[in-house]
C-alpha positions, -999 to 999 in steps of 0.1 A, spaced: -401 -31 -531 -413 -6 -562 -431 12 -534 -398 12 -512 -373 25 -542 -402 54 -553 -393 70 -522 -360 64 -516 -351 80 -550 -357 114 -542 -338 117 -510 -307 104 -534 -312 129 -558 -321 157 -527 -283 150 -521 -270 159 -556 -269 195 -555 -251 192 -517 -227 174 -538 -224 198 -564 -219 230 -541 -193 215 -518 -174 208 -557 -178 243 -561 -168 256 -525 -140 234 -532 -129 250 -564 -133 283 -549 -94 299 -548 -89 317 -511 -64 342 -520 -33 339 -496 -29 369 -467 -5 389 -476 29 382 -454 32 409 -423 55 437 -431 89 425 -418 107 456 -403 140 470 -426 174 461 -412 191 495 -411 219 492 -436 251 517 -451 264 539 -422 236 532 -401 240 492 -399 272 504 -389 270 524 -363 244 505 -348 273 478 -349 292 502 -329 265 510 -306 258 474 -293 298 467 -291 303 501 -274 271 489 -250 287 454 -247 317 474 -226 298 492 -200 317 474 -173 352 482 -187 343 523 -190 329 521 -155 357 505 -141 378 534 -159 362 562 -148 361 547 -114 401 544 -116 402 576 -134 384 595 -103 405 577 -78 440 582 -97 431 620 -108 400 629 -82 408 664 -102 397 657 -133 358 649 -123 359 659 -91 348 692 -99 315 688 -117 294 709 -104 261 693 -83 235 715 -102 248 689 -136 239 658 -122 205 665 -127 209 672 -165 232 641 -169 205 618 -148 178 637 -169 198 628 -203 201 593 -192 159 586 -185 151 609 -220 172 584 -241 153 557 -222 119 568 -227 121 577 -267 123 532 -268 90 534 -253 53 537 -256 18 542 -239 13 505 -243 43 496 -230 31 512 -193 -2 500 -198 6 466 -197 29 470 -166 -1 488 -147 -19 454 -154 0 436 -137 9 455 -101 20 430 -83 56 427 -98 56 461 -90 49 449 -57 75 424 -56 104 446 -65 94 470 -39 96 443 -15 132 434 -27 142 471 -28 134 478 12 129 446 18 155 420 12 185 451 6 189 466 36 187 427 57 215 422 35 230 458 39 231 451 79 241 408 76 274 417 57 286 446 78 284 424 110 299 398 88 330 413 78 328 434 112 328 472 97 326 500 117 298 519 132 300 545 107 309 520 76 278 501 84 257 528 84 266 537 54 259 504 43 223 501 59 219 536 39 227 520 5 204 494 12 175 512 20 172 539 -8 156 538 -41 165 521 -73 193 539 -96 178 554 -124 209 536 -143 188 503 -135 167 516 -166 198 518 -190 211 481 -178 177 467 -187 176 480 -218 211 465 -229 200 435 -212 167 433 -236 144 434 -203 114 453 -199 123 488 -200 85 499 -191 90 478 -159 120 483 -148 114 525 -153 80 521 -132 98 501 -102 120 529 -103 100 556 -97 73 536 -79 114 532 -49 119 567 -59 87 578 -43 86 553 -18 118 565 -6 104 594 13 91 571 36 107 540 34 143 553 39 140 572 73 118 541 84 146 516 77 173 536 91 152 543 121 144 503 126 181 492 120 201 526 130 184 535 155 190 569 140 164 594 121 174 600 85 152 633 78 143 635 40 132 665 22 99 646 12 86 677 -13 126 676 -23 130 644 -36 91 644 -54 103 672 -70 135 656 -81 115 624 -95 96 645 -117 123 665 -131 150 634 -132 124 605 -143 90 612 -149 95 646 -175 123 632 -198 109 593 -198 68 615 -210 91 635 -236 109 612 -248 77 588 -253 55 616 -269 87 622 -294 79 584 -301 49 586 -306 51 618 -325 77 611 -343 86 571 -346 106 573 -382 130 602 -365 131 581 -334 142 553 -351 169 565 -370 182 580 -334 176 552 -312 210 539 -319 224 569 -297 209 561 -267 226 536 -253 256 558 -259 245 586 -242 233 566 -211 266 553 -209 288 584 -213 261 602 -186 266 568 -161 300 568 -162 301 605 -156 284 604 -127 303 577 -116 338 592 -121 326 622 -104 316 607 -74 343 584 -68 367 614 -71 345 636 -44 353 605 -17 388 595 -34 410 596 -5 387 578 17 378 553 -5 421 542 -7 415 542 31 385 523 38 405 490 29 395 462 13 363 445 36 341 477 26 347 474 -9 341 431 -6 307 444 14 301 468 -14 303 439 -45 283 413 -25 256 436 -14 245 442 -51 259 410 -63 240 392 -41 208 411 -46 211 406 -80 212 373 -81 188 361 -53 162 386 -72 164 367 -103 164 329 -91 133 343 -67 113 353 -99 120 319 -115 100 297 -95 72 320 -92 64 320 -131 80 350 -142 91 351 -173 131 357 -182 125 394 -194 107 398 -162 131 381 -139 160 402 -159 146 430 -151 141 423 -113 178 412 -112 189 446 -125 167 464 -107 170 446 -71 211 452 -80 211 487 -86 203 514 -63 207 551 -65 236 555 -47 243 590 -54 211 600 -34 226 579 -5 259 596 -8 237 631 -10 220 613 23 252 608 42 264 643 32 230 663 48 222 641 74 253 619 89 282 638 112 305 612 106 322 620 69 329 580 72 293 573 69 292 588 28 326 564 17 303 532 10 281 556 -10 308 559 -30 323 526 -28 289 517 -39 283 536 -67 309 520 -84 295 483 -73 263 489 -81 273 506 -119 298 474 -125 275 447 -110 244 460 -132 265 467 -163 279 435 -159 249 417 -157 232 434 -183 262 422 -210 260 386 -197 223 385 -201 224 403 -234 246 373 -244 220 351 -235 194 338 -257 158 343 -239 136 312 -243 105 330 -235 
């Protein structure tokens, strides 16, 4: 036993000083990591007028559908914006856009190309089925439904980027769907109306690159480098942008409307019920689609808004060129109202909406 307890005593006191030092690691004090910097609320006038701004925002529908009354009551008053000004209006709209975002932002979009994919898909794919369906349905005309089948099968509005943003969606996204249309446009759109026309809509391809650059592409890389330049100054103007891409929407809207005035009173009441459900519809069928699949809500908000709107002024610009019949432009027009109140409208109502993601 003597034997037995002469070597068990050391390995006891080998254990002491393991003791000891897990005391001392104990006794250590970790200092705490200091708390993230939490980003300053604007405050004074600012606080304000960002107030404003969001309200303002909040009423896109109601100024769209009073420009859009405006241009049909007194076609004079907008009618007579000159063409060469859409450009700098549409090119306002995407700069006050791309000063909310950064590199990152369109990095993580490239990463994941097949919602870019899927939103091409809905654009050419699902649109101008639907486009064709409710024409027959409500029995239009042969000019009225080519309109319609027109409408369908063009590009996303570049007001689809304002609407997300006031929704909270992905901005990046929803900008790079739109040019990603925009481009694909130069083939897609004579192709569709080829298929379901059985007519040949001739595009100026070199045309409408060019016009993607200068509309989209420049202001969205200018504004973004002034972000990046910049991001203090930026901040203290972000505010504004919603503002200006509202005023320059409902410009463009105004004008149109009052270019096709007359015909729009005449068209009656099935164009304009063909108009609503086209984008309605589209909207809506876009966003429970994403659901399912596993997108997440600023994902499927942004497919919604995007899948709604379409660039209906380049349809009406379409009609104009290309179509003999002057009936074939009026849903352009009808549409561009539609499509600016069905995507305003949605982006309020999901602004109002708490995202779980």
């Amino acid at each position: 036993m003597g034997a037995r307890a002469a070597v068990q005593m050391p390995r006891f006191a080998a254990r002491v000083p393991f003791v000891r030092l897990q005391e001392d690691v104990a006794a250590i004090e970790v200092p705490e990591a200091a708390p993230a910097p939490v980003e300053e609320e604007p405050k004074g006038a600012m606080a304000a007028f960002t107030a404003f701004s969001d309200a303002f925002s909040n009423l896109f529908p109601v100024w769209t559908a009073g420009v859009a009354a405006l241009g049909l009551i007194q076609p004079a008053i907008l009618g007579g914006i000159p063409t060469k000004y859409f450009t700098g209006l549409l090119g306002m709209l995407m700069l006050s856009m791309g000063i909310t975002l950064t590199v990152d932002d369109f990095k993580r979009v490239l990463k994941r190309p097949g919602v870019v994919g899927l939103g091409f898909l809905m654009c050419y794919g699902l649109m101008p089925a639907m486009a064709l369906a409710l024409s027959k349905f409500l029995g239009l005309s042969a000019a009225m439904t080519a309109g319609m089948v027109l409408i369908g099968s063009i590009n996303g509005g570049q007001a689809s980027n304002l609407c997300t943003y006031i929704a909270k969606g992905d901005v990046a996204l929803s900008v790079m769907m739109t040019t990603v249309t925009t481009l694909g446009a130069i083939v897609m759109t004579p192709l569709i109306c080829k298929l379901l026309l059985g007519a040949i809509v001739p595009v100026d391809a070199v045309g409408v690159a060019i016009s993607t650059i200068q509309v989209v592409l420049v202001p969205i890389v200018l504004g973004m480098l002034a972000n990046a330049k910049f991001p203090k100054s930026v901040k203290k103007i972000e505010p504004f942008s919603p503002i200006v891409g509202v005023l320059s929407t409902c410009i463009l809207v105004g004008s149109a409307v009052s270019q096709c005035a007359a015909p729009i009173l005449a068209a009656g009441g099935s164009l304009q019920v063909a108009a609503a459900l086209l984008h309605i519809i589209g909207g809506l069928v876009a966003y429970f689609v994403c659901k399912p699949m596993g997108y997440d809500e600023q994902t499927s908000r942004t497919f919604a808004i995007e899948t709604s709107m379409k660039s209906s002024a380049f349809g009406f610009l379409l009609a104009k060129l290309h179509f003999a019949d002057f009936l074939v432009r009026v849903p352009a027009a009808v549409s561009v109202v539609w499509m600016a109140l069905v995507g305003s409208s949605l982006a309020v109502v999901f602004r109002a909406i708490p995202s779980k993601d």
